[in-house]
C-alpha positions as CSV (number, residue, x, y, z in Angstrom):
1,X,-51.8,-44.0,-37.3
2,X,-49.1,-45.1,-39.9
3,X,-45.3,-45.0,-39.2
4,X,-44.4,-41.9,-41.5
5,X,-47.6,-40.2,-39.9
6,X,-45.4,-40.8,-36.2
7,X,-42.7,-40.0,-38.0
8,X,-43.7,-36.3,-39.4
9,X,-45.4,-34.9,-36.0
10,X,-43.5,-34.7,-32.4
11,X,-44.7,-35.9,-29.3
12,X,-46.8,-33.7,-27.6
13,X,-45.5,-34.8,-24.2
14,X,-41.7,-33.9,-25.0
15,X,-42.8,-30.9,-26.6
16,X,-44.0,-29.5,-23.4
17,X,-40.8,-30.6,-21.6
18,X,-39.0,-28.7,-23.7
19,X,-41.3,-25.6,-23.5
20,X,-41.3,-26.3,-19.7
21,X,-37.5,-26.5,-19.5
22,X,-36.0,-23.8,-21.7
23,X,-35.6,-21.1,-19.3
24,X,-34.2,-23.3,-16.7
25,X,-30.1,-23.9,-17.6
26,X,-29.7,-25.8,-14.5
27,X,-32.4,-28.9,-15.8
28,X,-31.5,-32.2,-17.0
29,X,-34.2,-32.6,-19.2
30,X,-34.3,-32.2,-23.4
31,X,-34.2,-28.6,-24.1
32,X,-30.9,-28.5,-21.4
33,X,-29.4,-31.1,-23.3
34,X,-29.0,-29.8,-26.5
35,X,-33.0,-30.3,-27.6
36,X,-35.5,-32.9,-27.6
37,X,-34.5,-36.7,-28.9
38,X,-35.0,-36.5,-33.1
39,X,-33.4,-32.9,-33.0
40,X,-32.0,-32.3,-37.0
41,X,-28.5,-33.5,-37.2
42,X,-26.8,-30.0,-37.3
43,X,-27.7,-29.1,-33.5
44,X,-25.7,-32.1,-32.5
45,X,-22.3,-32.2,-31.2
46,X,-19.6,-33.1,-34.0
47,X,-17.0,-35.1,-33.5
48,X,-13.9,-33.2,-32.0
49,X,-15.8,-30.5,-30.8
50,X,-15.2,-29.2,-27.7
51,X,-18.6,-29.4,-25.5
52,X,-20.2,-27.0,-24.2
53,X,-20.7,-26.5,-20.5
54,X,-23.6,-28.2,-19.0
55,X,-26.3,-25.9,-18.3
56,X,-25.4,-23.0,-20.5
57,X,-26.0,-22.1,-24.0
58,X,-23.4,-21.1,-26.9
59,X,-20.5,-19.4,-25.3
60,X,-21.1,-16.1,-25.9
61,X,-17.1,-15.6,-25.4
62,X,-15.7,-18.0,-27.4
63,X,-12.9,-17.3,-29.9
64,X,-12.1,-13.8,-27.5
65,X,-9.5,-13.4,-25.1
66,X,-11.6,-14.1,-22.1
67,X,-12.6,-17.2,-23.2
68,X,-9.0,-18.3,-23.9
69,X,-7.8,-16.8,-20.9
70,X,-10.0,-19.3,-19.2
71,X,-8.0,-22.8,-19.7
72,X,-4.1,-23.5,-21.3
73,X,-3.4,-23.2,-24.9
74,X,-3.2,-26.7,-26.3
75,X,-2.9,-26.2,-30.0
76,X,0.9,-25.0,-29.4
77,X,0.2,-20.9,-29.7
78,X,1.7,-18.5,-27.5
79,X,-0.3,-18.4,-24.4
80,X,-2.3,-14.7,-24.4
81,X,-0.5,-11.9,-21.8
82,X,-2.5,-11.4,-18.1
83,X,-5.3,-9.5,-18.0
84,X,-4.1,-5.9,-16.8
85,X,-5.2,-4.9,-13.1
86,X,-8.5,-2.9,-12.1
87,X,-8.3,0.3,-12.2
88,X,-10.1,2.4,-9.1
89,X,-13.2,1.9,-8.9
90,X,-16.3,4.7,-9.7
91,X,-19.0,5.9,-7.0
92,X,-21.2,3.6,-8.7
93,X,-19.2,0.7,-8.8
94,X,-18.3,1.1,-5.1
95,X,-22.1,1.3,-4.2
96,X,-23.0,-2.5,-6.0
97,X,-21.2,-4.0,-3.1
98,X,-18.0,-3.7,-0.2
99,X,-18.6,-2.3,3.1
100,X,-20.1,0.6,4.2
101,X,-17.9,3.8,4.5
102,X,-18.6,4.6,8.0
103,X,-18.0,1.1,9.1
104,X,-14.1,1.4,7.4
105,X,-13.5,4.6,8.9
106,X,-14.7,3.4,12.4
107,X,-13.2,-0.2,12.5
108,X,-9.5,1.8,11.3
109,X,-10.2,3.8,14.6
110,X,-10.9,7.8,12.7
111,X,-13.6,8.2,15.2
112,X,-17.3,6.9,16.2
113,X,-19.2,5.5,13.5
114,X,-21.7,8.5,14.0
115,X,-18.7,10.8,13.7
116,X,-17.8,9.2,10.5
117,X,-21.0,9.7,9.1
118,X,-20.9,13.7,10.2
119,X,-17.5,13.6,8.2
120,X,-18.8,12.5,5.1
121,X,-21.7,14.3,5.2
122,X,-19.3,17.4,5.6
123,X,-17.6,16.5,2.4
124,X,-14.1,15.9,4.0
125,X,-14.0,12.5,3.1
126,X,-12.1,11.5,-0.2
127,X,-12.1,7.5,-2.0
128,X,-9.7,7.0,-4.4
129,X,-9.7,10.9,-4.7
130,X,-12.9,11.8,-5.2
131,X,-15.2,13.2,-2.1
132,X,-18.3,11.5,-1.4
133,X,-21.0,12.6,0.5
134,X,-23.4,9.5,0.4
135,X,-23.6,7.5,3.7
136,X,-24.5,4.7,1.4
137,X,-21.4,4.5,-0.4
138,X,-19.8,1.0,-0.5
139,X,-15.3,0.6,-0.4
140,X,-13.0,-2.3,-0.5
141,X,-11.0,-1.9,2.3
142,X,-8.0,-3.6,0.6
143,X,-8.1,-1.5,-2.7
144,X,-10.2,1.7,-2.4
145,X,-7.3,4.9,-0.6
146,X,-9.5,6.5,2.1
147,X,-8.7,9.9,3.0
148,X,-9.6,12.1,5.5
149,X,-8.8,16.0,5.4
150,X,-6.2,15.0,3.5
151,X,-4.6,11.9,5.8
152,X,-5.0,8.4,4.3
153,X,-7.3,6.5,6.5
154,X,-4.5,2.7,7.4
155,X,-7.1,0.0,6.9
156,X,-4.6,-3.4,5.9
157,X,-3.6,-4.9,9.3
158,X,-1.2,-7.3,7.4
159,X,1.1,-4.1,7.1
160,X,3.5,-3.4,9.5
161,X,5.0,0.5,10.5
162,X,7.3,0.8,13.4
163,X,9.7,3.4,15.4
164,X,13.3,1.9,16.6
165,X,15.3,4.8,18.8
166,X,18.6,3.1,17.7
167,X,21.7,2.8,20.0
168,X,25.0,4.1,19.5
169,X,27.1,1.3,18.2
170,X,24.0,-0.8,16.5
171,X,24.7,-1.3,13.1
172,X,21.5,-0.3,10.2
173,X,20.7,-3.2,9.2
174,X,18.7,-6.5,9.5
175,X,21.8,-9.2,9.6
176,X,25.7,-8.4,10.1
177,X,28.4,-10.7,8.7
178,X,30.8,-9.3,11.3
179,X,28.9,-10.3,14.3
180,X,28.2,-6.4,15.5
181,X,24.4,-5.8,16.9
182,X,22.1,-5.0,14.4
183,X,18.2,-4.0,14.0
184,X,16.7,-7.6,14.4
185,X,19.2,-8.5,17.5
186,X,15.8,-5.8,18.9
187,X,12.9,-7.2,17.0
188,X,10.9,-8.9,19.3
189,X,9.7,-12.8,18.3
190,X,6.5,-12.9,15.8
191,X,7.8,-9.9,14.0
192,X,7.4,-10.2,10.0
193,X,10.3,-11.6,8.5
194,X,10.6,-9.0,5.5
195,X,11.2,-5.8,6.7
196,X,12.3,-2.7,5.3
197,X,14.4,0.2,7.3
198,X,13.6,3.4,5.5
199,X,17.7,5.1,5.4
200,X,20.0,4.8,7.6
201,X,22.4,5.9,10.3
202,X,25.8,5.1,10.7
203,X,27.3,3.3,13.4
204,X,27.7,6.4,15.8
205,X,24.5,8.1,15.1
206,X,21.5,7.2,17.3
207,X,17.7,8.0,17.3
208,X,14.9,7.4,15.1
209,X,14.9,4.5,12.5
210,X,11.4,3.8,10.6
211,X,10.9,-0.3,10.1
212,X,7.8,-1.5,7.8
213,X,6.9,-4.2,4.9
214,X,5.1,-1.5,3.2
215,X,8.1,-1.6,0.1
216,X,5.7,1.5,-1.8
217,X,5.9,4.1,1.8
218,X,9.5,2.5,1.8
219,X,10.4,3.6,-1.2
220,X,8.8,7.0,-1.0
221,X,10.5,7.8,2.1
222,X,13.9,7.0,1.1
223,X,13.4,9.0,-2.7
224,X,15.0,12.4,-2.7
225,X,12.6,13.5,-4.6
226,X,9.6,13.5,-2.0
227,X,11.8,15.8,0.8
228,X,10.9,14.4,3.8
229,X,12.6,16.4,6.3
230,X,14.4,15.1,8.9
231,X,15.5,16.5,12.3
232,X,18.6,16.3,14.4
233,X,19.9,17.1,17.6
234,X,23.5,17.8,17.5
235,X,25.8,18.3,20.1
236,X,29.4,20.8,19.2
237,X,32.1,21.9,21.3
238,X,31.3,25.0,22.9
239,X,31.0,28.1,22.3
240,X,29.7,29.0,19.1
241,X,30.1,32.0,17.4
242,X,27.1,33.8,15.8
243,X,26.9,33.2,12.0
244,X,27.0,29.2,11.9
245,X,23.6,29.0,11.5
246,X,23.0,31.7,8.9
247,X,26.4,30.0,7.0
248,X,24.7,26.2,7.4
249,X,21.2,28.0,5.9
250,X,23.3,29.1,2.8
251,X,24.9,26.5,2.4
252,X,28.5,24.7,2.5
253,X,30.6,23.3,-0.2
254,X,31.4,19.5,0.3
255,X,32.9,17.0,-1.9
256,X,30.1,16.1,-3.8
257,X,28.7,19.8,-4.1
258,X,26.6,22.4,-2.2
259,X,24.6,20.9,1.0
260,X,22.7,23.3,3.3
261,X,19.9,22.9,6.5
262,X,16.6,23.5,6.3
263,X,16.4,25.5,9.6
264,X,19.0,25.8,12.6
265,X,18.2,26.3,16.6
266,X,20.3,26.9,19.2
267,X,19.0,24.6,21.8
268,X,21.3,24.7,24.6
269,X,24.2,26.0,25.5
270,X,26.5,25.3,28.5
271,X,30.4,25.9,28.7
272,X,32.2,23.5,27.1
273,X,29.1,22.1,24.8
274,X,26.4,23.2,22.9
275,X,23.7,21.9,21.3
276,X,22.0,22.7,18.0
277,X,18.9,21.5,16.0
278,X,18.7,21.2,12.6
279,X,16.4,20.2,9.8
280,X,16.9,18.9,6.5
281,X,15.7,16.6,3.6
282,X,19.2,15.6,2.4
283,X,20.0,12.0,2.7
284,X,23.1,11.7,1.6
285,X,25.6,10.0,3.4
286,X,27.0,11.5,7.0
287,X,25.7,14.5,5.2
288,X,25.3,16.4,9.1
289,X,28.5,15.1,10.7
290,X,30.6,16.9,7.3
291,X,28.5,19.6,7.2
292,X,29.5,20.7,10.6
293,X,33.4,19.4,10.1
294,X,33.0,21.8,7.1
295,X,32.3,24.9,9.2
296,X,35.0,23.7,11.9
297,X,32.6,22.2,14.9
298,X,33.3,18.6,14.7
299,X,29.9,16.3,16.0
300,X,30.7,15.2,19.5
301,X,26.9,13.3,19.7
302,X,24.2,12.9,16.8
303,X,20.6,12.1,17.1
304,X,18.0,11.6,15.0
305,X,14.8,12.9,16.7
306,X,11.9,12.7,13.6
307,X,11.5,11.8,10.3
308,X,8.8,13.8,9.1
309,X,5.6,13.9,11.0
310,X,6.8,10.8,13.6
311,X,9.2,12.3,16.3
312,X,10.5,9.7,18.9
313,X,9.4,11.1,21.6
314,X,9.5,10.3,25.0
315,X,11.0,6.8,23.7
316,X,13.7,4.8,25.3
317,X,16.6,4.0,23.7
318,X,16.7,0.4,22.1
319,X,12.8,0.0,22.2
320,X,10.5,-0.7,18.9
321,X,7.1,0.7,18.7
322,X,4.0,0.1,16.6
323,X,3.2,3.5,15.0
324,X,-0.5,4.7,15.7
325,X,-3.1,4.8,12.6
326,X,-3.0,8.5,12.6
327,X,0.8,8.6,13.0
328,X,0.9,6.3,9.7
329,X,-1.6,8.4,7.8
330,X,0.3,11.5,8.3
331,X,3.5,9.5,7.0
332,X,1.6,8.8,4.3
333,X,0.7,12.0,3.8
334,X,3.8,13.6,3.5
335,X,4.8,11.5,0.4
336,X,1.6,11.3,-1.3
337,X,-0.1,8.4,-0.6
């Protein structure tokens, strides 16, 4: 055969390579590297180009923001904003992969995996609000909101929720410049260093103090407008006439305008002292102590004895708890979560 008759036709054995080779992206053969030697001029790689990845063909992407989201911008433009987060994900998204529902529920301690299962198929199981039926569906703990008759299901261990039944004299908060006791002077070692308490109590005023890094239930729990209501036992000089309660109902004119209980309930009453329990979702500041030096019964003792759905209790007084799952999905609850 003659050189331009060698020339014009292919050789059959690199012909098959290729044919062999071009489904396979992970081969180092002709067809992977850009096409059998003696390919025309205009497949090949010109000089400043930027290669292509080995084992792939065009980038499908390039020129769009997720291919230059992949690397820095060299040529000097402005680098292109973030991608913006997930939104929740779809029944069928959920099912392509995750853990099983039942498992979730289970392993956060809502009941028996068989329980679980008898819950969803009840339709009383919600992800990221919608109810699902399907034993088969698939969550990520760490994204998906679980809820169960309405109470979020607590599945990140990495978050912390806690009950402190504060001391007279303890100061509410985390460090104090003038030496006085404070929260972490009861925070036992291996305790997150970022906590948040959620309000406060003044000096005087004992009882229940909520501690977590959860910044969103924080945040919720502190914001007036969620009403969280919170109860107190308070203890008066005795005796009291009737029409306090009906007068702290209505409602009292302070400084910074009209404040007024939720509820009032003669507890106990003995000569000498009596003591009262009120609710309300007011946080300002000493809002109970003027309130009742408003009406003319100065506080003589003030306790805080539940926020919301937690109460302290049969707890002692300068101990720390770890709130229950349930106990944390019913705080969660409250405030919409």
């Amino acid at each position: 055969m003659t050189q331009a008759g060698r020339q014009g036709s292919p050789r059959k054995r690199g012909q098959n390579s290729a044919q062999n080779n071009a489904g396979d992206f992970s081969s180092r053969g002709g067809a992977a590297r850009g096409g059998a030697k003696g390919a025309p001029k205009s497949s090949q790689r010109k000089r400043g180009e930027r290669p292509q990845p080995k084992g792939s063909s065009a980038a499908p992407f390039a020129g769009e923001r997720f291919g230059r989201n992949l690397g820095p911008v060299r040529d000097g433009r402005k680098a292109p904003a973030p991608l913006p987060q997930h939104k929740p994900r779809t029944r069928e998204e959920m099912n392509d992969d995750g853990v099983r529902l039942q498992k979730v529920m289970a392993n956060a301690g809502v009941a028996s995996r068989r329980v679980c299962e008898e819950l969803i198929e009840q339709g009383r199981v919600e992800v990221n609000g919608q109810i699902v039926t399907e034993l088969g569906t698939r969550v990520n703990p760490e994204t998906d909101a679980i809820h169960v008759d309405g109470v979020r299901v607590v599945v990140n261990d990495h978050l912390v929720y806690m009950a402190f039944n504060k001391p007279r004299g303890v100061v509410s908060t985390m460090d104090d410049p003038e030496g006085r006791p404070c929260i972490s002077d009861y925070l036992r070692a291996g305790t997150p260093e970022r906590l948040f308490h959620v309000g406060r109590l003044d000096t005087n005023t004992e009882g229940l103090l909520l501690l977590t890094n959860d910044g969103e239930l924080a945040n919720r729990l502190s914001h007036p407008s969620y009403e969280v209501p919170k109860t107190y036992v308070v203890q008066v000089r005795g005796p009291m006439p009737h029409g306090i309660g009906a007068q702290l109902r209505r409602g009292v004119e302070l400084e910074d305008g009209l404040a007024k209980v939720d509820s009032f309930k003669l507890v106990d009453s003995t000569p000498g002292f009596v003591l009262v329990e009120v609710v309300l979702h007011s946080g300002k500041n000493r809002i109970v102590r003027r309130m009742f030096d408003a009406v003319g019964f100065p506080v003589q003792r003030l306790v805080r004895a539940k926020i919301g759905p937690i109460g302290l209790g049969d707890q002692k007084q300068g101990t720390i708890r770890k709130l229950g799952k349930q106990e944390v999905g019913h705080l969660m609850a409250a405030v919409g979560l």
